[in-house]
Biopython code that builds the backbone (N, CA, C, O; Angstrom):
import numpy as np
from Bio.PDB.StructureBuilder import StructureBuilder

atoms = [
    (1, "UNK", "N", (-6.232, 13.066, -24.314)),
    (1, "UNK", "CA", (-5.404, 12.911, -25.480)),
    (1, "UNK", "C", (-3.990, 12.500, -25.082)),
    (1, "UNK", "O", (-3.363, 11.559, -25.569)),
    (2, "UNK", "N", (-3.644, 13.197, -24.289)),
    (2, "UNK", "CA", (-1.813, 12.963, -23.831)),
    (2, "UNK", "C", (-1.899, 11.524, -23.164)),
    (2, "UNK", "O", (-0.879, 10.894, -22.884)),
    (3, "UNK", "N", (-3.164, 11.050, -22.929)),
    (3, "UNK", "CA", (-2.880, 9.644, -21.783)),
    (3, "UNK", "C", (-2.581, 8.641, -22.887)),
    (3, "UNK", "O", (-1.979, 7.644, -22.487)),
    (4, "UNK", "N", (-2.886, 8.679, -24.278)),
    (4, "UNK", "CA", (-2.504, 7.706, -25.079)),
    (4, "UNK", "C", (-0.973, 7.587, -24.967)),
    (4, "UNK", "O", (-0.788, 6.386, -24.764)),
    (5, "UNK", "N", (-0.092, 8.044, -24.986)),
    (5, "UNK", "CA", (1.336, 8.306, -24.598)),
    (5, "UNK", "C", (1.728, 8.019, -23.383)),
    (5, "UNK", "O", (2.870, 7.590, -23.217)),
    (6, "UNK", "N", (1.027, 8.164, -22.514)),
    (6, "UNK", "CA", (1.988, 7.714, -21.205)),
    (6, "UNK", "C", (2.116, 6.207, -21.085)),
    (6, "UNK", "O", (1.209, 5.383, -21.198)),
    (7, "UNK", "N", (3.446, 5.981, -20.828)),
    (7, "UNK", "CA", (4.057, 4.559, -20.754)),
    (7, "UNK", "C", (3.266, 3.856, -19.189)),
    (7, "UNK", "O", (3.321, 4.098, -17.983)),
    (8, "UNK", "N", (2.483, 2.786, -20.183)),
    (8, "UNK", "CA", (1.837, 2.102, -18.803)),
    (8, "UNK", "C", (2.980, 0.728, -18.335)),
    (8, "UNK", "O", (3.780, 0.117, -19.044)),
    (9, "UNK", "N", (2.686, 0.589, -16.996)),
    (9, "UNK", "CA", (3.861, -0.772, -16.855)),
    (9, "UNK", "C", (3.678, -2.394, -17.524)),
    (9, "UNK", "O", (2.607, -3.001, -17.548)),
    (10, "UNK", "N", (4.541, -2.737, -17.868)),
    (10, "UNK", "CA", (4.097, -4.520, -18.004)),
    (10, "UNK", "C", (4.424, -5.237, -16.594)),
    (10, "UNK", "O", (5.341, -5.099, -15.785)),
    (11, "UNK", "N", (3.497, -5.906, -16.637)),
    (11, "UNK", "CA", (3.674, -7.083, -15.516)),
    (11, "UNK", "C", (4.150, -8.185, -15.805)),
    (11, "UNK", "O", (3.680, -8.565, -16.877)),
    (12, "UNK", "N", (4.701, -8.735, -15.470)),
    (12, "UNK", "CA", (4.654, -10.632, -15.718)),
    (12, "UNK", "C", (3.931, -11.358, -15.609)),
    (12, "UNK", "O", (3.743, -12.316, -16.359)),
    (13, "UNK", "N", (3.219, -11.014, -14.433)),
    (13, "UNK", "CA", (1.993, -11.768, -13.801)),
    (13, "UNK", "C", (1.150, -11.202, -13.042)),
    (13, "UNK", "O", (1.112, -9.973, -12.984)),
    (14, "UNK", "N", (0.074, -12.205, -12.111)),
    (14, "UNK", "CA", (-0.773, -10.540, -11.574)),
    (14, "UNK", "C", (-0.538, -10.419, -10.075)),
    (14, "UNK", "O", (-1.058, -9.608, -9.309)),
    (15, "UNK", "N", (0.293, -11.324, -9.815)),
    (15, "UNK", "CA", (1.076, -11.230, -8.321)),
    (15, "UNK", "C", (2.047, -9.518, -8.850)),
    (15, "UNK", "O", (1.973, -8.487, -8.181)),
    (16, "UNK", "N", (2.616, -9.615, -9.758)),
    (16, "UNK", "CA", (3.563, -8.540, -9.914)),
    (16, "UNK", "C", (2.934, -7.366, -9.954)),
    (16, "UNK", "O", (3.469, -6.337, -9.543)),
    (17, "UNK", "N", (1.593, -7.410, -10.512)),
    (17, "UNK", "CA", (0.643, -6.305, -11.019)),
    (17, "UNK", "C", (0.181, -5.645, -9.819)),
    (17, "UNK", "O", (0.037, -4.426, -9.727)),
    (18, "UNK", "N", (-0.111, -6.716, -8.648)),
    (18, "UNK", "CA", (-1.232, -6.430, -7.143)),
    (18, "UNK", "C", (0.318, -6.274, -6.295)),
    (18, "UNK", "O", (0.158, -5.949, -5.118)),
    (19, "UNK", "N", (1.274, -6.394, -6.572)),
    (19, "UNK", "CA", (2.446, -5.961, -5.813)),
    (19, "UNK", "C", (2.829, -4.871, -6.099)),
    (19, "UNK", "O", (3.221, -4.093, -5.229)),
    (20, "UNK", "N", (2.807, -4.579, -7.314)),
    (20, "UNK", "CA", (2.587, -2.276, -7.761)),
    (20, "UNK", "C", (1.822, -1.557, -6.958)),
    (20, "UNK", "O", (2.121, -0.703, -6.124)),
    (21, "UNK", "N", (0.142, -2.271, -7.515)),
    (21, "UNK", "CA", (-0.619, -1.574, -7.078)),
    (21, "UNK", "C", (-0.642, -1.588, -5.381)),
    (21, "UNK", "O", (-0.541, -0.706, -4.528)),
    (22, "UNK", "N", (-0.763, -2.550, -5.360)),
    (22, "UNK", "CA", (-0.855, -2.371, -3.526)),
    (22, "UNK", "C", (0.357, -1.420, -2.492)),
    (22, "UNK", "O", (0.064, -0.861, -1.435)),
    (23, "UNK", "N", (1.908, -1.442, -3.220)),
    (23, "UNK", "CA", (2.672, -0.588, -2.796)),
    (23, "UNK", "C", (2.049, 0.658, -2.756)),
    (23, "UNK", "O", (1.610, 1.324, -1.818)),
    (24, "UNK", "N", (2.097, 0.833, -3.909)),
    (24, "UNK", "CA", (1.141, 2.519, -3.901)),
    (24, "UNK", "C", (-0.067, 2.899, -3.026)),
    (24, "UNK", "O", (-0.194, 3.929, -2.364)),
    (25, "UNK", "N", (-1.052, 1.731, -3.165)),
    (25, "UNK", "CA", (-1.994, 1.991, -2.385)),
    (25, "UNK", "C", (-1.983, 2.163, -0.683)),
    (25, "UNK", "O", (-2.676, 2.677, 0.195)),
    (26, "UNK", "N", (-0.815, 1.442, -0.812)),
    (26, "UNK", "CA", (-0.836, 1.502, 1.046)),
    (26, "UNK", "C", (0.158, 3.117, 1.355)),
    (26, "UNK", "O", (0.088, 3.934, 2.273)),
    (27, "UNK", "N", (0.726, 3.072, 0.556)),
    (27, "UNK", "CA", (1.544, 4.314, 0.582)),
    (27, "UNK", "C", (0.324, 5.342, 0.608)),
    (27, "UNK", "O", (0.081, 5.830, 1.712)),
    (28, "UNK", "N", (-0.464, 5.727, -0.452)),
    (28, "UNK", "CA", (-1.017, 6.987, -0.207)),
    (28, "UNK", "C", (-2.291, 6.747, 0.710)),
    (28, "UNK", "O", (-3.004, 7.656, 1.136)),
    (29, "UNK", "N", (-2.406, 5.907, 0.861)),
    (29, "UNK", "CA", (-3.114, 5.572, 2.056)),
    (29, "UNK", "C", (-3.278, 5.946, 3.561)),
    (29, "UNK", "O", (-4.075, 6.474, 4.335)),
    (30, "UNK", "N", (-1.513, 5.101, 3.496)),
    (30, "UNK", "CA", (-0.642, 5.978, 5.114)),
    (30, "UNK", "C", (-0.524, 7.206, 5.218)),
    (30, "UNK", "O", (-0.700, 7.792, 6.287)),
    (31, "UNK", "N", (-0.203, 7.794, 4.105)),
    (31, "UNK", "CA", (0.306, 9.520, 3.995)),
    (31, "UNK", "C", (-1.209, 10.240, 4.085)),
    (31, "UNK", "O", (-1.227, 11.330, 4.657)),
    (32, "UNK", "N", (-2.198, 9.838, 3.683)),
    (32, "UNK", "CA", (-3.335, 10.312, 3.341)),
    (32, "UNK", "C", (-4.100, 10.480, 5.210)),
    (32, "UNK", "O", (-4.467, 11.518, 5.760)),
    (33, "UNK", "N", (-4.115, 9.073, 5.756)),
    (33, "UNK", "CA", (-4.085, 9.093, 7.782)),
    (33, "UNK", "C", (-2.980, 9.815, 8.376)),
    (33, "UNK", "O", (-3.068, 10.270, 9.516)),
    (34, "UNK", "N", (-1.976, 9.938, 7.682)),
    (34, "UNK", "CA", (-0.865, 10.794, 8.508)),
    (34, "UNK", "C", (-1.121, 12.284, 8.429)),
    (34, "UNK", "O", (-0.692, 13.232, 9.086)),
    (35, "UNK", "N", (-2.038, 12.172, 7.315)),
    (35, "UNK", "CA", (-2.054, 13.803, 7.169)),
    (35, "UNK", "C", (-2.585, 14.741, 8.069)),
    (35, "UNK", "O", (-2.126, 15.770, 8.564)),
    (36, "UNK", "N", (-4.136, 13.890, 8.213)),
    (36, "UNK", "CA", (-4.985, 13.857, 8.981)),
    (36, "UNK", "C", (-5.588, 13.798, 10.482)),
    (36, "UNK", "O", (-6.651, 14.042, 11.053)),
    (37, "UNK", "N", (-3.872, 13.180, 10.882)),
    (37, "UNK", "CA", (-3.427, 12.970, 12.070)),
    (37, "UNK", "C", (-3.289, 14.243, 13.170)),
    (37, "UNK", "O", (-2.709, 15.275, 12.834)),
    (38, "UNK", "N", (-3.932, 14.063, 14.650)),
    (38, "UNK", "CA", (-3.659, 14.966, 15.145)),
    (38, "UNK", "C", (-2.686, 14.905, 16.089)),
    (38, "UNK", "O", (-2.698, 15.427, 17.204)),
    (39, "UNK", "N", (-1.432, 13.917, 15.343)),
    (39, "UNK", "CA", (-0.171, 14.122, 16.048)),
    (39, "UNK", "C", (1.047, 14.366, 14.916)),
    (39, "UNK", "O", (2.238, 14.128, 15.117)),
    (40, "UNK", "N", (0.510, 14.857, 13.778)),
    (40, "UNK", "CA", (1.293, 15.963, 13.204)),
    (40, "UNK", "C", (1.656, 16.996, 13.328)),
    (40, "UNK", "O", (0.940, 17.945, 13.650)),
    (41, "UNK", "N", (2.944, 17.047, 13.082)),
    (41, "UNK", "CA", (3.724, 18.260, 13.510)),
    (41, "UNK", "C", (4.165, 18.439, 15.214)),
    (41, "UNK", "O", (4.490, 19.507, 15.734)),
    (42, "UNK", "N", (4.089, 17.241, 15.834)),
    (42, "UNK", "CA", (4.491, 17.466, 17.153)),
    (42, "UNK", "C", (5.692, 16.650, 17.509)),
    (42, "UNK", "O", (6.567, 16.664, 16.644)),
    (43, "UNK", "N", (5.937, 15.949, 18.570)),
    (43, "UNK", "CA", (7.230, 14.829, 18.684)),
    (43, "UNK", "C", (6.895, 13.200, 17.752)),
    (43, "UNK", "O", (7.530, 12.523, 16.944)),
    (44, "UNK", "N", (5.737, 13.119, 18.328)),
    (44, "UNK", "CA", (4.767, 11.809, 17.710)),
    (44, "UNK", "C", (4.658, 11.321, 16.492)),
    (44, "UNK", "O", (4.304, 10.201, 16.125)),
    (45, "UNK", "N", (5.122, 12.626, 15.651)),
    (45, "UNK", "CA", (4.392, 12.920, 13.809)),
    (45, "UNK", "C", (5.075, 11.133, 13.288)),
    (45, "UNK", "O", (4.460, 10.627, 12.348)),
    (46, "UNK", "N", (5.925, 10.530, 13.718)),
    (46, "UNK", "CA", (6.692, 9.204, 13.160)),
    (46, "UNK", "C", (5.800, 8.809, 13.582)),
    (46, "UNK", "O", (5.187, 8.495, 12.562)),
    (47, "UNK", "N", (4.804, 8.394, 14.893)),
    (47, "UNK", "CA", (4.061, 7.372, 15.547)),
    (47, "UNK", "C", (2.646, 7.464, 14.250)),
    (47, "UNK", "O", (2.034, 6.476, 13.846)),
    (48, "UNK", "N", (2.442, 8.640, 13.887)),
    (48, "UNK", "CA", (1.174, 8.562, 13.140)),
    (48, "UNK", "C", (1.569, 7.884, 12.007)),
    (48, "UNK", "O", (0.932, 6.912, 11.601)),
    (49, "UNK", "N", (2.807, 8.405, 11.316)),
    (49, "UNK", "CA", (3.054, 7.445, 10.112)),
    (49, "UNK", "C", (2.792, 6.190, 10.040)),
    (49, "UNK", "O", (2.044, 5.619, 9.247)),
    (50, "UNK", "N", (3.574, 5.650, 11.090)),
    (50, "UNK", "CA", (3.942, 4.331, 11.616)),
    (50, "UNK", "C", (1.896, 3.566, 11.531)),
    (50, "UNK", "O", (1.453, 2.668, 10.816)),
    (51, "UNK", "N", (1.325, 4.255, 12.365)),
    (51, "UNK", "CA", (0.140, 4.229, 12.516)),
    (51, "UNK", "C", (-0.694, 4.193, 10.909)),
    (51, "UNK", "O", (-1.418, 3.219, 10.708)),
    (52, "UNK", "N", (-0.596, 5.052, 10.016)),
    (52, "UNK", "CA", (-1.056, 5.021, 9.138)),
    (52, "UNK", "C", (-0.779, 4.034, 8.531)),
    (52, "UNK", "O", (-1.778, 3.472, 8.082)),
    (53, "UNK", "N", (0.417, 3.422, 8.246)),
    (53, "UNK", "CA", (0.471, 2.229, 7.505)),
    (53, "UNK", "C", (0.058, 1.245, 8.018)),
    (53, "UNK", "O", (-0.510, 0.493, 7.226)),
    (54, "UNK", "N", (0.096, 0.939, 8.960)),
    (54, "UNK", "CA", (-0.510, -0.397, 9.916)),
    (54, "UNK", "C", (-2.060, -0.091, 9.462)),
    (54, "UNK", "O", (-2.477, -0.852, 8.589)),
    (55, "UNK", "N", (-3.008, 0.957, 9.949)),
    (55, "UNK", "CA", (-3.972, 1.145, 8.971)),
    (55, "UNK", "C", (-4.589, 0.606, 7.638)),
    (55, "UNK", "O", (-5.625, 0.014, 7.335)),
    (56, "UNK", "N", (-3.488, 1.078, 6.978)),
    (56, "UNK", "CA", (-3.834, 1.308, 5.734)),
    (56, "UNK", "C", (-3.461, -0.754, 5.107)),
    (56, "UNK", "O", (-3.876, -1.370, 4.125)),
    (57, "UNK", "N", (-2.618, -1.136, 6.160)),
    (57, "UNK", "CA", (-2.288, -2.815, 5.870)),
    (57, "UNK", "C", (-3.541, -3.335, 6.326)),
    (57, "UNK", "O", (-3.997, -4.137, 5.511)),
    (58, "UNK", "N", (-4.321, -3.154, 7.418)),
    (58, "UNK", "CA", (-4.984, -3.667, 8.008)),
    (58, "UNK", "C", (-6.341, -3.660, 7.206)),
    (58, "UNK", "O", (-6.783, -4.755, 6.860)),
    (59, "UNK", "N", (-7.246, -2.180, 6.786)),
    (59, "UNK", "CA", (-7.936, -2.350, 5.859)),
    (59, "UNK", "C", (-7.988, -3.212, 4.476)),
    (59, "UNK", "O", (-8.989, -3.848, 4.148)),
    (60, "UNK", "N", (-6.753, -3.157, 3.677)),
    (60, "UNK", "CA", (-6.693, -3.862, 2.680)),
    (60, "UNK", "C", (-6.424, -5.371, 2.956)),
    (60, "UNK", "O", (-6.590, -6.265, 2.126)),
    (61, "UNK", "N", (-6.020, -5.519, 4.139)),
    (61, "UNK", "CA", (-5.928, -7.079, 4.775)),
    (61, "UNK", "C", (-7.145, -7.872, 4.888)),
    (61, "UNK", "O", (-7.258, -9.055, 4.568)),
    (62, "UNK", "N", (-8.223, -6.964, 5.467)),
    (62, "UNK", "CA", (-9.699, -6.943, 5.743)),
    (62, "UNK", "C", (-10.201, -7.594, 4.031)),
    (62, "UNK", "O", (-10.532, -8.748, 3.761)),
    (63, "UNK", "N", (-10.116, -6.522, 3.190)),
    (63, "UNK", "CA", (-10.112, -6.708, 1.609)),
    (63, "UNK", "C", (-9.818, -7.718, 1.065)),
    (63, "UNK", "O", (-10.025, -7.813, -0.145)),
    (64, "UNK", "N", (-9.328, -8.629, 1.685)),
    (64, "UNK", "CA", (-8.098, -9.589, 0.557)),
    (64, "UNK", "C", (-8.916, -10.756, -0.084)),
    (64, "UNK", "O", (-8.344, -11.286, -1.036)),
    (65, "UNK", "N", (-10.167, -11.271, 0.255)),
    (65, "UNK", "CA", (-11.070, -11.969, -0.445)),
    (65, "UNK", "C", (-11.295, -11.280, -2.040)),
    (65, "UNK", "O", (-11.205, -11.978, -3.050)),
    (66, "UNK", "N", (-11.607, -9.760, -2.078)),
    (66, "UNK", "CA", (-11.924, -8.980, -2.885)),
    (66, "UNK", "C", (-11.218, -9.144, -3.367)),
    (66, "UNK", "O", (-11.470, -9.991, -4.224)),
    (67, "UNK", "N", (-10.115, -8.758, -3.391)),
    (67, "UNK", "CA", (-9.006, -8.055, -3.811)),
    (67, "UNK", "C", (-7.995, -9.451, -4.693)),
    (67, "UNK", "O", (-7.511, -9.404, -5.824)),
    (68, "UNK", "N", (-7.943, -10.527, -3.743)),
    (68, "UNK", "CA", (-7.307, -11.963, -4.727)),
    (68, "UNK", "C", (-8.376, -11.939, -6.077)),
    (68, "UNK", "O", (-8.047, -11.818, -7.257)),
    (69, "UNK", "N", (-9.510, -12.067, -5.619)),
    (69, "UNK", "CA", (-10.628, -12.567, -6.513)),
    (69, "UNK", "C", (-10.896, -11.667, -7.970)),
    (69, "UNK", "O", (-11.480, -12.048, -8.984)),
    (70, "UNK", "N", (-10.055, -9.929, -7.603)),
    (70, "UNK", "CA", (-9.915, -8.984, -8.136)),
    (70, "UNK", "C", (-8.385, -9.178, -9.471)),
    (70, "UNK", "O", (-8.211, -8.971, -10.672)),
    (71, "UNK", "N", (-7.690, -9.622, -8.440)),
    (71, "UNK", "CA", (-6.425, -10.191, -9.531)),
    (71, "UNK", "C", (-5.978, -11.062, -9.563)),
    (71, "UNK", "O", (-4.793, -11.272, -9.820)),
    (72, "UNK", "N", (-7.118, -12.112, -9.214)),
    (72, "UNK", "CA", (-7.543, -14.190, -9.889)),
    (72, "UNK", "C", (-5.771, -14.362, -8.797)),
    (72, "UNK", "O", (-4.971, -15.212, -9.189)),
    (73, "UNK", "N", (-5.408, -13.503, -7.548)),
    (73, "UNK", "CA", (-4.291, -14.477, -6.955)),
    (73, "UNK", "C", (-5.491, -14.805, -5.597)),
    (73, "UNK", "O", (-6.416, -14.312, -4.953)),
    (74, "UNK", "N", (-4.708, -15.929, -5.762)),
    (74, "UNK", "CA", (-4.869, -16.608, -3.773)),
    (74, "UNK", "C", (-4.677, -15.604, -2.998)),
    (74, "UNK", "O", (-3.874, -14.675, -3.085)),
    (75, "UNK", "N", (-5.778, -15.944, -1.923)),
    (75, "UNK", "CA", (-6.144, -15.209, -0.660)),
    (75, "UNK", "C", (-4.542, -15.533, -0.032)),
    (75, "UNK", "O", (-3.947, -14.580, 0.472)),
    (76, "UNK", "N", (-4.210, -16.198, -0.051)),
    (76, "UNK", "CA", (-2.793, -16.472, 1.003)),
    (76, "UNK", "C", (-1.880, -15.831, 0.483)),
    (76, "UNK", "O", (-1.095, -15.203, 1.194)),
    (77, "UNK", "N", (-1.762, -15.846, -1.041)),
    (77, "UNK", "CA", (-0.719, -14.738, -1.692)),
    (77, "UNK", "C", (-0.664, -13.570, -1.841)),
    (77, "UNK", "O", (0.341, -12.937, -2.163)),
    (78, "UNK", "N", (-2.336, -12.909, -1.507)),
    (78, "UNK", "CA", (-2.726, -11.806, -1.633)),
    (78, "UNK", "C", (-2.276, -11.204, -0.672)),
    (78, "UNK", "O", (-1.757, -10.092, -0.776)),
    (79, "UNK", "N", (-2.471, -12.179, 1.001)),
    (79, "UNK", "CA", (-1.925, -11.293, 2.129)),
    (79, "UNK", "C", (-0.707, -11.416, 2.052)),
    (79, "UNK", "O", (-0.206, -10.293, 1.986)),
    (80, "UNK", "N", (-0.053, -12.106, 2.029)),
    (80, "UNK", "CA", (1.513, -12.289, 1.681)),
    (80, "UNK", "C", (2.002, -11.027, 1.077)),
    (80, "UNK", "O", (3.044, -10.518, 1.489)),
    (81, "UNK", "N", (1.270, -10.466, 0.070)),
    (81, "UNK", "CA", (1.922, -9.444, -0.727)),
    (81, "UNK", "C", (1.650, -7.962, -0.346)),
    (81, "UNK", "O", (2.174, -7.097, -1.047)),
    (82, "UNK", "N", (0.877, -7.600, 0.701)),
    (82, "UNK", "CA", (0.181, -6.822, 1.470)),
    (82, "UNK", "C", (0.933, -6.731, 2.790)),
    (82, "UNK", "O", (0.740, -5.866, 3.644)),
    (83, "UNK", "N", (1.717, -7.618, 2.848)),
    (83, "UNK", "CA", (2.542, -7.501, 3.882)),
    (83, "UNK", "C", (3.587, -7.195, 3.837)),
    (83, "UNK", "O", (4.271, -6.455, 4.544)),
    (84, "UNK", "N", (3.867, -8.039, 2.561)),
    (84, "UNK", "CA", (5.292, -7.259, 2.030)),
    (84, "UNK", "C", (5.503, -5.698, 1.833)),
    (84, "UNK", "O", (6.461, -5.009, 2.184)),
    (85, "UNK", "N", (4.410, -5.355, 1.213)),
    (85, "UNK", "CA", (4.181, -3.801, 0.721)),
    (85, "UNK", "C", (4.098, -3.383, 1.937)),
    (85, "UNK", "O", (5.003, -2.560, 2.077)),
    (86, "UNK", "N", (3.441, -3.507, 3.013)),
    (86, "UNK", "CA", (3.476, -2.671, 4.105)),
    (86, "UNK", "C", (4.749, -2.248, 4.499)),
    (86, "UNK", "O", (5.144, -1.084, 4.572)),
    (87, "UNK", "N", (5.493, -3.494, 4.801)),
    (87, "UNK", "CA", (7.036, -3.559, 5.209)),
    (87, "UNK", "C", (7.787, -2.619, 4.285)),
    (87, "UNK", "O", (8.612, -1.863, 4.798)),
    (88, "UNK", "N", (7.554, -2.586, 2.771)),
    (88, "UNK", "CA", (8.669, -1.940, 1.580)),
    (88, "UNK", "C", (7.915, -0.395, 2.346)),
    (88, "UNK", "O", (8.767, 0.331, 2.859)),
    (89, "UNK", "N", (6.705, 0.031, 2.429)),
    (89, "UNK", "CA", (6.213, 1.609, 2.659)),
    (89, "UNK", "C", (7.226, 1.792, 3.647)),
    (89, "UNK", "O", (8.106, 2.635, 3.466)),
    (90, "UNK", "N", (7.182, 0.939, 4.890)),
    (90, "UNK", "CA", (7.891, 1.707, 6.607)),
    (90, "UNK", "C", (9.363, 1.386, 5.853)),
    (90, "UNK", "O", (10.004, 2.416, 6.061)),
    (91, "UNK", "N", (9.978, 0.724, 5.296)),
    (91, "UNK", "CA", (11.323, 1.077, 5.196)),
    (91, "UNK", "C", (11.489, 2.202, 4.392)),
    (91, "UNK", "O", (12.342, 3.029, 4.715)),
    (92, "UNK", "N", (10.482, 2.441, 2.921)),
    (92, "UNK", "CA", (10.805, 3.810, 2.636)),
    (92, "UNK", "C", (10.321, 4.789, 3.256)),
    (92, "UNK", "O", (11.087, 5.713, 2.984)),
    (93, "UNK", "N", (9.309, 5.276, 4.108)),
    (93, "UNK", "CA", (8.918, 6.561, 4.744)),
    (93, "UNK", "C", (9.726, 6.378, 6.083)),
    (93, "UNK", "O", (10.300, 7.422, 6.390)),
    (94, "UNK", "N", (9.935, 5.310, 6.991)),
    (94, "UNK", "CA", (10.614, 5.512, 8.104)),
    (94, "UNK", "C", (11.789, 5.300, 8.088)),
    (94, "UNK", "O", (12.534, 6.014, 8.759)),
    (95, "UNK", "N", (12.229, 4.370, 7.401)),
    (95, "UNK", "CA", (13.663, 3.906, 7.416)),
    (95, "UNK", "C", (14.861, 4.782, 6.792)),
    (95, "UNK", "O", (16.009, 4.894, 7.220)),
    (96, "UNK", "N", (14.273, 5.369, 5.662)),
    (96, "UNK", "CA", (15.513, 6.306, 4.708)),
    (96, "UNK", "C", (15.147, 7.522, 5.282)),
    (96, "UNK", "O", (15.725, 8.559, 4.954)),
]
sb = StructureBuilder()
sb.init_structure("model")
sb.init_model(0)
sb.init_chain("A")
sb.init_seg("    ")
for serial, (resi, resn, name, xyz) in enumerate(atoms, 1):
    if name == "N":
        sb.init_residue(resn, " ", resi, " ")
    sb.init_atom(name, np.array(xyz, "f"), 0.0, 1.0, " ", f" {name:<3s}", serial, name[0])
structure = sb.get_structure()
């Protein structure tokens, strides 16, 4: 009942749409291998992060036939934007 109310986002386009989603996805992605990691909580715990996102780029990189074909963009724009998102995750979990 309450989900009728929650404010969903507009996109412009579906480059903008697979540039949301994919931020997020690689994000809980990384955090999800970092968690899991058995170099949490030691000196390393940054190397797993670091690790998880490269991961988590690399699988959905693997994906990107699917995944263009999923939101009608080009395979070349798809990785393009998968890369970007990787880069926006490590500047927000490692960088700030």
């Amino acid at each position: 009942m309450f989900g009728l109310f929650k404010k969903h986002p507009n996109f412009n386009s579906p480059e903008d749409k697979l540039k949301h989603e994919m931020h997020t996805k690689i994000a809980n992605r990384a955090i999800l291998i970092y968690r899991e990691s058995p170099l949490k909580g030691t000196m390393l715990e940054g190397r797993a992060l670091v690790d998880g996102i490269n991961q988590a780029k690399e699988f959905y990189s693997n994906r990107s036939i699917s995944i263009s074909e999923d939101y009608r963009v080009s395979r070349e724009n798809t990785i393009k934007i998968i890369d970007e998102c990787a880069r926006s995750v490590y500047n927000e979990l490692i960088e700030s």
